[in-house]
C-alpha positions as protocol buffer text, in pm:
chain_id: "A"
residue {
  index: 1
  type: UNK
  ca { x: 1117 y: -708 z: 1280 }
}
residue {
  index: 2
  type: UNK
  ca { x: 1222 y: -795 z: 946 }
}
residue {
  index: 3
  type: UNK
  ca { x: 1357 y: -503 z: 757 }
}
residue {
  index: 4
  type: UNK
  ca { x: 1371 y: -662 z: 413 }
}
residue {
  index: 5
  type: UNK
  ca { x: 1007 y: -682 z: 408 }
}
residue {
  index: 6
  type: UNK
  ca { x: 979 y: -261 z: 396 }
}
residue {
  index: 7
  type: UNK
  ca { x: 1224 y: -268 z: 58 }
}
residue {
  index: 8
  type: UNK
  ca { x: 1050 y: -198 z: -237 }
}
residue {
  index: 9
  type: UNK
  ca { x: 1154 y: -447 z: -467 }
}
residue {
  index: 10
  type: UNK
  ca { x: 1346 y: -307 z: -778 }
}
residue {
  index: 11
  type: UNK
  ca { x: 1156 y: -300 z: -1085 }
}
residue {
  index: 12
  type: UNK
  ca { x: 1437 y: -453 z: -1288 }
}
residue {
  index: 13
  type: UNK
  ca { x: 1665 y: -348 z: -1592 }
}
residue {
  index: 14
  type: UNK
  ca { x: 1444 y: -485 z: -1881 }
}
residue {
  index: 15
  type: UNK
  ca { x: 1063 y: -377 z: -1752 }
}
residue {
  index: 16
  type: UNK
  ca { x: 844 y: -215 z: -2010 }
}
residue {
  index: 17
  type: UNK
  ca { x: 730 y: 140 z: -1850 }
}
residue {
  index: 18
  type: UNK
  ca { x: 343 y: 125 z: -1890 }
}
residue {
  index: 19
  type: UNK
  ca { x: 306 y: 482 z: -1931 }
}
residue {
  index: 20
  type: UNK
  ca { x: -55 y: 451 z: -1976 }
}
residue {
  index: 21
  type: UNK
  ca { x: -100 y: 223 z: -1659 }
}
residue {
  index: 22
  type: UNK
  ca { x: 132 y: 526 z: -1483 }
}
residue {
  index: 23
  type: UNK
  ca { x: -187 y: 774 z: -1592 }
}
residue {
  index: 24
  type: UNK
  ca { x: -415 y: 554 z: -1408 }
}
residue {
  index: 25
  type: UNK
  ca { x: -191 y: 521 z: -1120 }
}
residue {
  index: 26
  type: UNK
  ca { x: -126 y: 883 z: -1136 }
}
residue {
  index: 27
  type: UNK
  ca { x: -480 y: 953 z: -1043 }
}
residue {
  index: 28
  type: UNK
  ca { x: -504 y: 748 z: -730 }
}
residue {
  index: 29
  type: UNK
  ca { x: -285 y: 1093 z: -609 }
}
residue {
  index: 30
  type: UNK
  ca { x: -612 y: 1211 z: -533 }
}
residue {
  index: 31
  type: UNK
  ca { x: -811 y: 936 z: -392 }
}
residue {
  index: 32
  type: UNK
  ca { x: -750 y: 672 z: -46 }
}
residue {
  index: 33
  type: UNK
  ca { x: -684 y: 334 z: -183 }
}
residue {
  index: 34
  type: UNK
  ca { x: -566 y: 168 z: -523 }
}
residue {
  index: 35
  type: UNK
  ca { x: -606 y: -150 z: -587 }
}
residue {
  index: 36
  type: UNK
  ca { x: -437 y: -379 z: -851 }
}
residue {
  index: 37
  type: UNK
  ca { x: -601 y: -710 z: -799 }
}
residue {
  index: 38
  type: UNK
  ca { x: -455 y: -997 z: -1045 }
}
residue {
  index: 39
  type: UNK
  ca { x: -358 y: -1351 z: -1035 }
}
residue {
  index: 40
  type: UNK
  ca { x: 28 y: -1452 z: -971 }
}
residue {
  index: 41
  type: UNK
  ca { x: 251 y: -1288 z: -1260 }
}
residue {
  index: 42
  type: UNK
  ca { x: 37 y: -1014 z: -1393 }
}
residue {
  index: 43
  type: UNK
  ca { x: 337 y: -814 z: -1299 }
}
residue {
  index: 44
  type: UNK
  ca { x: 148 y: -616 z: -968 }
}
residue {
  index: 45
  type: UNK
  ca { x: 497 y: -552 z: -760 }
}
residue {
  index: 46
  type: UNK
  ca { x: 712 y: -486 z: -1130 }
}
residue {
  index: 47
  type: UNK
  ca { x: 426 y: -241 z: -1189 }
}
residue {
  index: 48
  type: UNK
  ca { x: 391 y: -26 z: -881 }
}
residue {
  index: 49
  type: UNK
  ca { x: 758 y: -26 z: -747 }
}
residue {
  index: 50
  type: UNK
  ca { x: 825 y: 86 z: -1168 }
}
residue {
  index: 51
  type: UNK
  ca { x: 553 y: 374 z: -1104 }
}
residue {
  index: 52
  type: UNK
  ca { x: 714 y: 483 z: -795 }
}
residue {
  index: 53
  type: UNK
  ca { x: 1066 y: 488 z: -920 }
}
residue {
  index: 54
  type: UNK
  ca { x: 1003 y: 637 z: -1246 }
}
residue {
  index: 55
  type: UNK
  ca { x: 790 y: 906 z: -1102 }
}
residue {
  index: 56
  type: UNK
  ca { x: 972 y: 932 z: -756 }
}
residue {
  index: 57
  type: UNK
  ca { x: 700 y: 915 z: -519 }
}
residue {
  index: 58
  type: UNK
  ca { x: 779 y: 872 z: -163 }
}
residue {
  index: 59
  type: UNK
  ca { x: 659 y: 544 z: -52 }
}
residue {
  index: 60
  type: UNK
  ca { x: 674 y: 306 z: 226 }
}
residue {
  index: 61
  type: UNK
  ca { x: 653 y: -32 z: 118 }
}
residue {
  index: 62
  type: UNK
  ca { x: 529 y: -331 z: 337 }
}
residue {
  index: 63
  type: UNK
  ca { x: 553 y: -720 z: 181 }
}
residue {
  index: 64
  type: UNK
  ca { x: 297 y: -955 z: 392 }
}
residue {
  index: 65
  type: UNK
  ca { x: 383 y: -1258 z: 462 }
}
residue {
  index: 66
  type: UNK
  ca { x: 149 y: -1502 z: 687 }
}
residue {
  index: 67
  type: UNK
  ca { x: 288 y: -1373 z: 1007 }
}
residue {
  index: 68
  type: UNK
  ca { x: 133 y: -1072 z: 950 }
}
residue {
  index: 69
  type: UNK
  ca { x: -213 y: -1156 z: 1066 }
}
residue {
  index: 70
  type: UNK
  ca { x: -161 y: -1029 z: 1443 }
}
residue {
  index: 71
  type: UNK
  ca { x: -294 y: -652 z: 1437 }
}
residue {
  index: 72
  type: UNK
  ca { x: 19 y: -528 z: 1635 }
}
residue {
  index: 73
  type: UNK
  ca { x: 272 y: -684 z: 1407 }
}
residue {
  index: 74
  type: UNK
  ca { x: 69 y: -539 z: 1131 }
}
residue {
  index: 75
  type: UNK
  ca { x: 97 y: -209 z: 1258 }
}
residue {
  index: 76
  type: UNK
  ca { x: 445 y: -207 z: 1384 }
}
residue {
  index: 77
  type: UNK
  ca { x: 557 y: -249 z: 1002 }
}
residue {
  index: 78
  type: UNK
  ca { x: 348 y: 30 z: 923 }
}
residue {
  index: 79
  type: UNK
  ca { x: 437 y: 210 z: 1124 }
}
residue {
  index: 80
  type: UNK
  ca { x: 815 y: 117 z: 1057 }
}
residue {
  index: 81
  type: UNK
  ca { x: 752 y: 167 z: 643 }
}
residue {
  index: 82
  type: UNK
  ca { x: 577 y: 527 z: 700 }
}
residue {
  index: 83
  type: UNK
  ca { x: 924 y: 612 z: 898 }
}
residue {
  index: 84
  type: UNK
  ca { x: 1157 y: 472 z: 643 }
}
residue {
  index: 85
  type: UNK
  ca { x: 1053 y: 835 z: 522 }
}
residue {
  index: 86
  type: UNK
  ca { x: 948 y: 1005 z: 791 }
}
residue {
  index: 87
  type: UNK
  ca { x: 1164 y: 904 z: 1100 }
}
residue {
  index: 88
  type: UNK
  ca { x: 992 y: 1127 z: 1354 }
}
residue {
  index: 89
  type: UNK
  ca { x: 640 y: 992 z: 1283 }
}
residue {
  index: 90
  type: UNK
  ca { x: 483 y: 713 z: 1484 }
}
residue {
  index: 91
  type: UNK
  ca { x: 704 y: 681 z: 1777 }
}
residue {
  index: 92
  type: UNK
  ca { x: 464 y: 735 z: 2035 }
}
residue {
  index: 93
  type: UNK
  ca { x: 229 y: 487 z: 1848 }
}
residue {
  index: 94
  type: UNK
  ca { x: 499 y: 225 z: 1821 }
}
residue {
  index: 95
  type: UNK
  ca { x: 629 y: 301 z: 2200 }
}
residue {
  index: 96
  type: UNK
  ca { x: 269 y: 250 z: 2299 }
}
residue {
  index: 97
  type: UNK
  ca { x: 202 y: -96 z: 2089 }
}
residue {
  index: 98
  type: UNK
  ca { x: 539 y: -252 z: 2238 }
}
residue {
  index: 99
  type: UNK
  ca { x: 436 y: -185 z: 2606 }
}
residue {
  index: 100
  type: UNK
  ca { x: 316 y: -455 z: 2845 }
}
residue {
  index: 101
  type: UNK
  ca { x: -53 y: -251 z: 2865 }
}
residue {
  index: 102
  type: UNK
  ca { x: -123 y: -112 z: 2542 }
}
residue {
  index: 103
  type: UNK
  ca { x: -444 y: 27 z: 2470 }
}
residue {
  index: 104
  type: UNK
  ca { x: -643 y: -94 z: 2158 }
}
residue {
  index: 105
  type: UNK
  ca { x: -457 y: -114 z: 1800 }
}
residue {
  index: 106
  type: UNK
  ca { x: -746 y: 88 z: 1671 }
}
residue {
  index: 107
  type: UNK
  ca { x: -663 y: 344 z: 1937 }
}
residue {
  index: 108
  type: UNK
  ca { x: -257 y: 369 z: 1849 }
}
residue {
  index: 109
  type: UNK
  ca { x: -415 y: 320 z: 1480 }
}
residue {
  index: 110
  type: UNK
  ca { x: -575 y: 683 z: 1550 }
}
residue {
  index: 111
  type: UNK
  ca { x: -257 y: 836 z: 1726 }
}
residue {
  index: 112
  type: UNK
  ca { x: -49 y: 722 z: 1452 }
}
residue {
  index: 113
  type: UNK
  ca { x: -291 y: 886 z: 1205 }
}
residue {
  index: 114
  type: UNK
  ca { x: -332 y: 1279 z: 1425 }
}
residue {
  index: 115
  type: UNK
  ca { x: 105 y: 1214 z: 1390 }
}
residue {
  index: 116
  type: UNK
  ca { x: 46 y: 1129 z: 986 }
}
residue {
  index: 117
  type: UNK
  ca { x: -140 y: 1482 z: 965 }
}
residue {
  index: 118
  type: UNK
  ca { x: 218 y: 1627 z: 998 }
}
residue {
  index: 119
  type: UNK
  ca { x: 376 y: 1553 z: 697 }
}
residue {
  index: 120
  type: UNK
  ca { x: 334 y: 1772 z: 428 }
}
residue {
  index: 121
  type: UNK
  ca { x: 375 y: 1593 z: 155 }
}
residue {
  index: 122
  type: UNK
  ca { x: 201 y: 1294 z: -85 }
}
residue {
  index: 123
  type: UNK
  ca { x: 325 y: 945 z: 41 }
}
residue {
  index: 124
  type: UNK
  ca { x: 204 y: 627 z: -60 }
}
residue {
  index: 125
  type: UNK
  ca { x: 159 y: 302 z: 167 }
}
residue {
  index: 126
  type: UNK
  ca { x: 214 y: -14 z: -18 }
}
residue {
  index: 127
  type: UNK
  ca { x: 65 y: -296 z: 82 }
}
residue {
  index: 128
  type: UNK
  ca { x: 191 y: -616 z: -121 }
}
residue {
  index: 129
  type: UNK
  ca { x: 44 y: -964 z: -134 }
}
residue {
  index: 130
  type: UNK
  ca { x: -272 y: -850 z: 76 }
}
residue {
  index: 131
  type: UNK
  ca { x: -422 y: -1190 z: -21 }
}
residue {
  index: 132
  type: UNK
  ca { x: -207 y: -1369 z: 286 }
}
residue {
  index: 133
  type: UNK
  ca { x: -416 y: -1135 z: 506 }
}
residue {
  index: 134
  type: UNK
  ca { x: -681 y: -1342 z: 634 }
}
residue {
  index: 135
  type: UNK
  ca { x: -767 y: -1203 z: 1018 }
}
residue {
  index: 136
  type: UNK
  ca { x: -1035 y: -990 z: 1007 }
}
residue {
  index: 137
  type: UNK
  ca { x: -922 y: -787 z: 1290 }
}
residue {
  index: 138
  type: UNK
  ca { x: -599 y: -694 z: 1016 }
}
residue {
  index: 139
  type: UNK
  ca { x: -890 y: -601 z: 745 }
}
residue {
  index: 140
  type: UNK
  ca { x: -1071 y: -418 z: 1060 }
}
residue {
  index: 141
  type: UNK
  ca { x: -764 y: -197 z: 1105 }
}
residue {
  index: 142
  type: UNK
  ca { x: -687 y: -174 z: 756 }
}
residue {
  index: 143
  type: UNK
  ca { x: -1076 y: -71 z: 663 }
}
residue {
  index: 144
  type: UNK
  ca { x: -1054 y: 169 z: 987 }
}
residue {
  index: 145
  type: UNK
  ca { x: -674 y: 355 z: 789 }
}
residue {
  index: 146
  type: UNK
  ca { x: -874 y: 380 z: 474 }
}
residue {
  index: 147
  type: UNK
  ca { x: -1178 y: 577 z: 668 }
}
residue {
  index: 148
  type: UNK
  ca { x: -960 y: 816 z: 888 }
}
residue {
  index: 149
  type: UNK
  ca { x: -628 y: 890 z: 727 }
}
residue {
  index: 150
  type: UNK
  ca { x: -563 y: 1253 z: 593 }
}
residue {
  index: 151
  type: UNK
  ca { x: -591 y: 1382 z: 200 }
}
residue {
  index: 152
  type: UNK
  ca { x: -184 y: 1334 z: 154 }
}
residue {
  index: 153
  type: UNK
  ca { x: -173 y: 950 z: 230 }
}
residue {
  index: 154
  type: UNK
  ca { x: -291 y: 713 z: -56 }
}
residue {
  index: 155
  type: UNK
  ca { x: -259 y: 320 z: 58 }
}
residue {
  index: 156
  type: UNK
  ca { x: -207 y: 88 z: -245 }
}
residue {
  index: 157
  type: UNK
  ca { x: -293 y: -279 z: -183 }
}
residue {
  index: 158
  type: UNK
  ca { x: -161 y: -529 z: -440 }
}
residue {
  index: 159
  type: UNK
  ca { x: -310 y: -882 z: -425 }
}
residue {
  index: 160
  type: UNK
  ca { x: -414 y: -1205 z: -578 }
}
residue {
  index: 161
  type: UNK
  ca { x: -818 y: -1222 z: -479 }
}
residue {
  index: 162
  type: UNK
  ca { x: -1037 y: -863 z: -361 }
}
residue {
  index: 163
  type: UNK
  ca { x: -970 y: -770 z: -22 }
}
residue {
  index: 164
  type: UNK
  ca { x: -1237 y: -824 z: 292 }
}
residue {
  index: 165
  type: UNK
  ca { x: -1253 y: -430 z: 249 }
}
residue {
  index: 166
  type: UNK
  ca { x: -1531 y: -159 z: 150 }
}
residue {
  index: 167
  type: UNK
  ca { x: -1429 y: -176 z: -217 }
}
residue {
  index: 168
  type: UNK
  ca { x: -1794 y: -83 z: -346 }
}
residue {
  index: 169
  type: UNK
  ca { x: -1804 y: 193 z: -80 }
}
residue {
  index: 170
  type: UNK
  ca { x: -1496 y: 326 z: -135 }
}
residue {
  index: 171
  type: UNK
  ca { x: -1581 y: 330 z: -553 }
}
residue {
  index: 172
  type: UNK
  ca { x: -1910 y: 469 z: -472 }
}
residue {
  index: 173
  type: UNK
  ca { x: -1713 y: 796 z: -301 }
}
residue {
  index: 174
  type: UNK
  ca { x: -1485 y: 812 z: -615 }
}
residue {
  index: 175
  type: UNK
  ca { x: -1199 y: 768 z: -386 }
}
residue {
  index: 176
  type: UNK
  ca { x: -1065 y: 424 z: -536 }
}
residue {
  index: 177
  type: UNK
  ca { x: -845 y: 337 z: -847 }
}
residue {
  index: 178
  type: UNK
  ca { x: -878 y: -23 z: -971 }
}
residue {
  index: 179
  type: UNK
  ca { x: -632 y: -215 z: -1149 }
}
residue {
  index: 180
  type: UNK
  ca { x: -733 y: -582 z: -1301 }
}
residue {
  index: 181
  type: UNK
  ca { x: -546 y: -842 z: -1489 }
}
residue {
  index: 182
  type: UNK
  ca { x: -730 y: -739 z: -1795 }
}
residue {
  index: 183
  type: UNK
  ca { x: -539 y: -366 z: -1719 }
}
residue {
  index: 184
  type: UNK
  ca { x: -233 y: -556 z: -1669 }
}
residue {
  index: 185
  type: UNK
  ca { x: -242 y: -769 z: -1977 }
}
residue {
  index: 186
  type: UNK
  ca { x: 19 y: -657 z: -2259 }
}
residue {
  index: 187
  type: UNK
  ca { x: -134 y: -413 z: -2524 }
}
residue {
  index: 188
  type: UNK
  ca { x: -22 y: -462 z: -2882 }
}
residue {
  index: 189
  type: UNK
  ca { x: 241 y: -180 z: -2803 }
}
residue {
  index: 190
  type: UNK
  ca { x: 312 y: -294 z: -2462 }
}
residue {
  index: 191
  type: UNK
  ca { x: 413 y: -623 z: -2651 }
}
residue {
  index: 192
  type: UNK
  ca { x: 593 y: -442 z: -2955 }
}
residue {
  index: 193
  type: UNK
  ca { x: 839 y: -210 z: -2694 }
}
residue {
  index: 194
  type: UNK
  ca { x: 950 y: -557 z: -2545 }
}
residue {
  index: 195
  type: UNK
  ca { x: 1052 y: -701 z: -2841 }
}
residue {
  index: 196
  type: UNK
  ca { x: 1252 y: -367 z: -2988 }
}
């Protein structure tokens, strides 16, 4: 396992807090998944891991990467991320997915969600460069987290191109928040606070 990937990135010295972008963020509190879905340097990561920072949220962070794409790796990170905050949640899950006869991801997928029902507290799980995901049994799982987890866990997917995920279903229940590269574009005082 690669630790690095469950860092969130820093934000940086010079970003522009997008205060208006936060408010919109700010109401995916209440609903399962938000999505900021823009090409390469729309500023997705510099957004979010700003959001979180200025408005310290607990989050675990996971950064794909093409290895990803094997359900139990995928879920191992998860699992990993969600205890870079809560240490006591998932073991059993991620004792079961590293034995020699482990049942079903989808099954540890619903242990590890009856141990997420413990924590009593708003955490995020953020899911960067989703785009590099391209088994379907990872978008299976993923789809499966985004039916079943409890009111207090809010998944937030950043990527390039719209997941191979119930997006219409999931803005049909109100319980998505979309971000697009026409949200992430500079406003006239986005662009004037740089410059000062």
């Amino acid at each position: 396992m690669l630790f690095t990937k469950l860092h969130i990135p820093p934000a940086g010295n010079n970003v522009v807090h997008r205060s208006e972008l936060f408010d919109k963020l700010n109401s995916g509190l209440s609903r399962k998944l938000i999505l900021v879905s823009a090409p390469a340097g729309y500023g997705k990561t510099t957004l979010i891991s700003d959001w979180i920072s200025q408005n310290k949220i607990p989050a675990a962070w996971l950064s794909l990467d093409n290895g990803d794409n094997d359900p139990a790796v995928f879920l191992s990170y998860i699992i990993s991320g969600i205890q870079s905050i809560h240490k006591e949640v998932g073991q059993s899950a991620l004792r079961l997915l590293n034995s020699p006869n482990s049942p079903s991801v989808e099954s540890i997928a619903s242990l590890l969600i009856n141990e997420v029902l413990n924590i009593n507290q708003n955490i995020l799980l953020v899911i960067d460069d989703f785009h590099l995901i391209t088994s379907s049994e990872v978008s299976k799982l993923v789809t499966y987290l985004l039916e079943h987890i409890p009111g207090n866990i809010h998944i937030v997917i950043l990527t390039r191109s719209d997941p191979a995920l119930a997006v219409s279903k999931l803005r049909s229940q109100h319980q998505l928040v979309e971000l697009r590269s026409s949200d992430l574009s500079f406003s006239a005082n986005d662009i004037s606070i740089l410059f000062n």
